[in-house]
C-alpha positions as CSV (number, residue, x, y, z in Angstrom):
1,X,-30.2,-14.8,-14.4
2,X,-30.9,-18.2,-13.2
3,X,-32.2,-19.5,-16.4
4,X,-29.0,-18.2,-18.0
5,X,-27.2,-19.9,-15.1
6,X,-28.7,-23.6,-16.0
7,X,-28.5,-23.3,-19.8
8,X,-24.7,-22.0,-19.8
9,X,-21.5,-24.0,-18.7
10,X,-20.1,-22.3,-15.9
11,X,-16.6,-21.6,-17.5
12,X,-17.8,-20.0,-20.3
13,X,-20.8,-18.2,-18.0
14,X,-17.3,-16.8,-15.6
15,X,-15.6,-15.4,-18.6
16,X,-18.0,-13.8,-20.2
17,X,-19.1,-11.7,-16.7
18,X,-15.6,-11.7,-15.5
19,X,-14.8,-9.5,-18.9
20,X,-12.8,-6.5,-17.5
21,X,-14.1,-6.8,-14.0
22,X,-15.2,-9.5,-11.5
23,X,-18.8,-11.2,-11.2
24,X,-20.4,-13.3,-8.6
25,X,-23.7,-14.2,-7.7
26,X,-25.1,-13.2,-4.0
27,X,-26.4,-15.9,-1.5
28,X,-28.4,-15.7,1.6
29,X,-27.2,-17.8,4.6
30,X,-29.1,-20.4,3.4
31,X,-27.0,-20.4,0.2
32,X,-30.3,-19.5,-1.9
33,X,-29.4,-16.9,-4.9
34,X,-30.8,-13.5,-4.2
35,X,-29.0,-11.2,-6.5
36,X,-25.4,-10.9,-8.0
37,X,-22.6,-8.4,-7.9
38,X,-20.2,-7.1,-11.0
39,X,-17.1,-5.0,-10.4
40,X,-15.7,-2.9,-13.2
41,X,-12.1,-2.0,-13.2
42,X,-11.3,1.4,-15.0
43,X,-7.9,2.3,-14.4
44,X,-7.4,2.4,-10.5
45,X,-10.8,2.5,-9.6
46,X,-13.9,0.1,-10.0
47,X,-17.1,0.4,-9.8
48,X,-20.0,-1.8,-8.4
49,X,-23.2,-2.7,-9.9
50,X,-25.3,-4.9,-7.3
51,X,-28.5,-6.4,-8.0
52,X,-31.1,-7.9,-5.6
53,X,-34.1,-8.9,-7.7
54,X,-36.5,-10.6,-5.5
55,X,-38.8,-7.8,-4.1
56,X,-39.3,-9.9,-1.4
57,X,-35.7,-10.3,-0.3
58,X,-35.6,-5.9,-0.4
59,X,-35.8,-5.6,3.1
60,X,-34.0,-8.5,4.7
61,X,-30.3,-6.4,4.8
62,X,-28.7,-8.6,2.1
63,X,-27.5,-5.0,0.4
64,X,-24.9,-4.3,3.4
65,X,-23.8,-8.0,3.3
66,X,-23.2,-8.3,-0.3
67,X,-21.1,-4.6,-0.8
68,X,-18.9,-5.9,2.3
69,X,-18.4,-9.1,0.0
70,X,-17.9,-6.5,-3.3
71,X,-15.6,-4.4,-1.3
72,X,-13.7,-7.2,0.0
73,X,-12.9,-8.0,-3.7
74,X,-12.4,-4.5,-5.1
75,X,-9.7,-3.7,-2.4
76,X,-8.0,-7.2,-1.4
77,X,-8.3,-8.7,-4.7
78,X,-8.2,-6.2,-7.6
79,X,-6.6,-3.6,-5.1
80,X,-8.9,-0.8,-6.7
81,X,-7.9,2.4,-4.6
82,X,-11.3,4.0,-5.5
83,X,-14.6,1.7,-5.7
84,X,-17.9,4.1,-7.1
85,X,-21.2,3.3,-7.0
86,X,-23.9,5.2,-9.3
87,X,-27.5,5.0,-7.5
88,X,-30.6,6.6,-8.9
89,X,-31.7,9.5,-6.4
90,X,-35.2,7.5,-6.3
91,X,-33.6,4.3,-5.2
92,X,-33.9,4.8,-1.3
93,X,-33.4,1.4,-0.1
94,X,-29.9,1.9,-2.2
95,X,-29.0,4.6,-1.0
96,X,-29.2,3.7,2.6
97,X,-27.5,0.5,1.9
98,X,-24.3,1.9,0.8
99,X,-24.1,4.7,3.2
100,X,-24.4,2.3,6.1
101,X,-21.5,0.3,4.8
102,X,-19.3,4.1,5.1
103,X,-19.8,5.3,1.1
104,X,-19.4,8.9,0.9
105,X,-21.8,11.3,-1.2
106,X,-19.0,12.4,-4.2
107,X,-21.0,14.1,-6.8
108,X,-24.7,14.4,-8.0
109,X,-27.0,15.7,-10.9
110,X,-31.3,15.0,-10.9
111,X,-30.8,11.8,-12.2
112,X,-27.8,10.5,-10.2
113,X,-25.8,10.1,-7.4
114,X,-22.2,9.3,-7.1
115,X,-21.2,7.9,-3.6
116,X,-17.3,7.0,-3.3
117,X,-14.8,4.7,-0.7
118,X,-11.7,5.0,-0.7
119,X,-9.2,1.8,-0.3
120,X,-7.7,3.9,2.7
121,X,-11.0,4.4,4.2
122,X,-11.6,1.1,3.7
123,X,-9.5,-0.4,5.7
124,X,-9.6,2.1,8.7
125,X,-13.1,1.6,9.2
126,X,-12.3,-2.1,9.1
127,X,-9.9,-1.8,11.8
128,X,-12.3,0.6,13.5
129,X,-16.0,-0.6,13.1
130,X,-15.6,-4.3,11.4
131,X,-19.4,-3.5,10.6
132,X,-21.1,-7.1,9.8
133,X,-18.9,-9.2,12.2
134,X,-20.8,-10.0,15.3
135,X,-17.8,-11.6,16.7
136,X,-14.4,-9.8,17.4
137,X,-11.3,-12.1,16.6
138,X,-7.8,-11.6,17.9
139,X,-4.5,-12.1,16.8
140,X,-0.6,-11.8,18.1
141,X,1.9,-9.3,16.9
142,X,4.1,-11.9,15.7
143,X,1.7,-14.2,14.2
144,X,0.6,-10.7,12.0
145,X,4.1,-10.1,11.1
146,X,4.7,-13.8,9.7
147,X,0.9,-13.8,8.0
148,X,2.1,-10.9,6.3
149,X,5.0,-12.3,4.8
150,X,2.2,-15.3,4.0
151,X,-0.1,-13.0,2.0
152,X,2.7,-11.3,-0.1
153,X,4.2,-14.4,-1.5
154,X,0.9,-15.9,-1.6
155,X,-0.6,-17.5,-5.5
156,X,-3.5,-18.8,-4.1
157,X,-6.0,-15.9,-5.4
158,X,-8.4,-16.5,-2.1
159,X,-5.8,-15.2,0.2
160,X,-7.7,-12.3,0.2
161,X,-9.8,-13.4,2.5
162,X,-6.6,-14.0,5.1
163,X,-6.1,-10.4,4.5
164,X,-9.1,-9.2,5.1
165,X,-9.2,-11.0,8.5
166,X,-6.0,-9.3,9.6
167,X,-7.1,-6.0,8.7
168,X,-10.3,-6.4,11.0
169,X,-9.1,-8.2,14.4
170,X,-7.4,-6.5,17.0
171,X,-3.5,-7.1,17.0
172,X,-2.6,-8.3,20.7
173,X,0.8,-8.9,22.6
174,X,1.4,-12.9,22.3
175,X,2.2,-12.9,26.0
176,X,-1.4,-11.0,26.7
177,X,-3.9,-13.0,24.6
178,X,-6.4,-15.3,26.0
179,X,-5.3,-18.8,26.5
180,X,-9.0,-20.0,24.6
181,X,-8.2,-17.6,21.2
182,X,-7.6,-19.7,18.3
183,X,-3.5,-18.4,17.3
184,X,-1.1,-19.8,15.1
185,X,-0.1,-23.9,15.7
186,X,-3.4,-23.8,18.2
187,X,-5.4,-27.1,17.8
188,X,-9.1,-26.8,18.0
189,X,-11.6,-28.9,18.0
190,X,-14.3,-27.9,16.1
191,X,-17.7,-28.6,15.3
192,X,-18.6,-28.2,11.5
193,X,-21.8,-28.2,10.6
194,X,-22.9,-31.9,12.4
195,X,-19.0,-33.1,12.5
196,X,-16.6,-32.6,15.1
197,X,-13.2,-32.5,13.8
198,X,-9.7,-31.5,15.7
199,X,-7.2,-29.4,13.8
200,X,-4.4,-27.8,14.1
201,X,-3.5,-23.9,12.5
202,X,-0.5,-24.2,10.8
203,X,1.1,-22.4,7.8
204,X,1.0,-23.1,4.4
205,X,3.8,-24.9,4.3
206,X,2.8,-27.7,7.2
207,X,-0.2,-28.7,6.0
208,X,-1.2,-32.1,6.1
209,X,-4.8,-33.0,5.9
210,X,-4.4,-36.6,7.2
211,X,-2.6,-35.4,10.2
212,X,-5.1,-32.7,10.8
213,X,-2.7,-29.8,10.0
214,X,-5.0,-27.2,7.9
215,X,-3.4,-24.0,6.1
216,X,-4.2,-20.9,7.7
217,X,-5.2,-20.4,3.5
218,X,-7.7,-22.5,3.4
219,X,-11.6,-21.8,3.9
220,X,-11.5,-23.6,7.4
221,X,-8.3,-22.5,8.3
222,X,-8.6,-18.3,7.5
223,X,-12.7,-19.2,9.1
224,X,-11.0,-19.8,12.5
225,X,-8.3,-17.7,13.1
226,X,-8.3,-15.4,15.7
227,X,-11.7,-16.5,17.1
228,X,-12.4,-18.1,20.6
229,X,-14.0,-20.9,22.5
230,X,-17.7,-21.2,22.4
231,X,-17.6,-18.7,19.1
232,X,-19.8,-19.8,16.3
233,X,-19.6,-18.4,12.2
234,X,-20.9,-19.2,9.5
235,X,-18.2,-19.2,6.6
236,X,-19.0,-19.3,2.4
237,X,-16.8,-22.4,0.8
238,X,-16.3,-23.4,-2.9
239,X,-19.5,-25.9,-2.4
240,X,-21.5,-24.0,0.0
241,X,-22.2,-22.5,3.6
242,X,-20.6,-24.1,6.3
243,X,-21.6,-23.7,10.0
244,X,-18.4,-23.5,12.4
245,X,-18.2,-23.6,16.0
246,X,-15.2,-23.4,18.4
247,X,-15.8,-26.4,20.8
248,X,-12.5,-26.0,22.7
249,X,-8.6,-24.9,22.2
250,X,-6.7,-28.2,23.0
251,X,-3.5,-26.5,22.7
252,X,-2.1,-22.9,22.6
253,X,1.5,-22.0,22.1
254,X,1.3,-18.7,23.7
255,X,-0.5,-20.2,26.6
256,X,1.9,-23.4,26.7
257,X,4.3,-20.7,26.8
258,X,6.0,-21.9,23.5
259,X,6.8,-18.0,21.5
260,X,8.9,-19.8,19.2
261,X,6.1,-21.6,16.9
């Protein structure tokens, strides 16, 4: 796969996978390719395919970690209300994988099983047992209510992301959550990678990067919503992994007492 990788121009490598579903390569955290995904769209359902090739990455739990990423994209993205995987009975370390990230067992014969989720399933275990976030995030009613508006009228295609963030945190009363919680129109500064940076969490349309205003759409912006001081992440962007930490909350509306922004 990465000999085909270096030999083929990426645009023509994308449309050639992407052909009636979605293809991505996996990473490890240290942005080293271990395997790839490819989602197949058949009426309202998809189906996964994932590959980890290395026999000496079997073993490090980089099967839970990439499905999350698969079923972030068959249910957010391409809004598949069915996503199937088709695992050899033999294939143990498979089988495991995709139980522990909530597949059900729907059918089987001697050569193959058949385990099923549900887009509704989905996203209640999300909201119940955000399995591979060490971190709880938080987020007001209101804010919610506006995001939601955000991600309907949306065109940028990695709004997913936003969404999937929204389905995992807890929803909180604005005049109950902590005063150190990144919220809407919080400024942060933040420490990315080596560089400290201050921003402010605004919507779409008050961004301005030379004032430090980032969308709540962007990789940094979606990255730090809802988390608190001292929390640390480590975020995928277009170029690579990016380390973030939240140094300190400069400014809160909620706690300034300020409901209207």
């Amino acid at each position: 796969m990465e000999q085909v990788i270096g030999r083929v121009q990426l645009p023509i490598l994308t449309h050639l996978f992407n052909q009636g579903g979605r293809f991505f390569m996996a990473h490890d955290r240290h942005d080293v390719p271990v395997g790839f995904v490819r989602l197949v769209k058949a009426g309202p359902d998809c189906e996964m395919v994932l590959v980890i090739g290395d026999r000496n990455n079997w073993g490090r739990r980089l099967g839970p970690a990439t499905i999350r990423e698969g079923m972030k994209l068959a249910f957010l993205d391409m809004r598949a209300g069915k996503l199937v995987a088709r695992i050899h009975p033999d294939n143990a370390r498979s089988l495991k994988a995709f139980e522990r990230c909530g597949f059900l067992l729907e059918s089987q014969t001697p050569a193959l099983k058949s385990f099923a989720m549900t887009s509704e399933r989905y996203r209640r275990l999300l909201r119940e047992a955000p399995a591979g976030h060490a971190v709880d995030i938080h987020i007001t009613e209101i804010d919610k209510d506006r995001l939601a508006s955000v991600i309907a009228f949306a065109r940028d295609s990695a709004v997913f992301e936003l969404e999937h963030e929204i389905e995992r945190a807890t929803v909180v009363d604005p005049a109950r959550v902590a005063g150190d919680v990144v919220t809407m129109n919080s400024t942060a500064l933040l420490q990315l990678d080596d560089e400290e940076l201050e921003v402010t969490l605004v919507y779409p349309e008050d961004e301005d990067h030379s004032a430090g205003k980032l969308s709540v759409c962007s990789p940094i912006g979606t990255a730090i919503l809802g988390y608190k001081e001292g929390d640390a992440l480590d975020w995928r962007m277009p170029d690579r992994t990016r380390r973030i930490r939240i140094g300190k909350v400069l400014y809160q509306p909620e706690a300034a007492g300020h409901f209207h922004l």
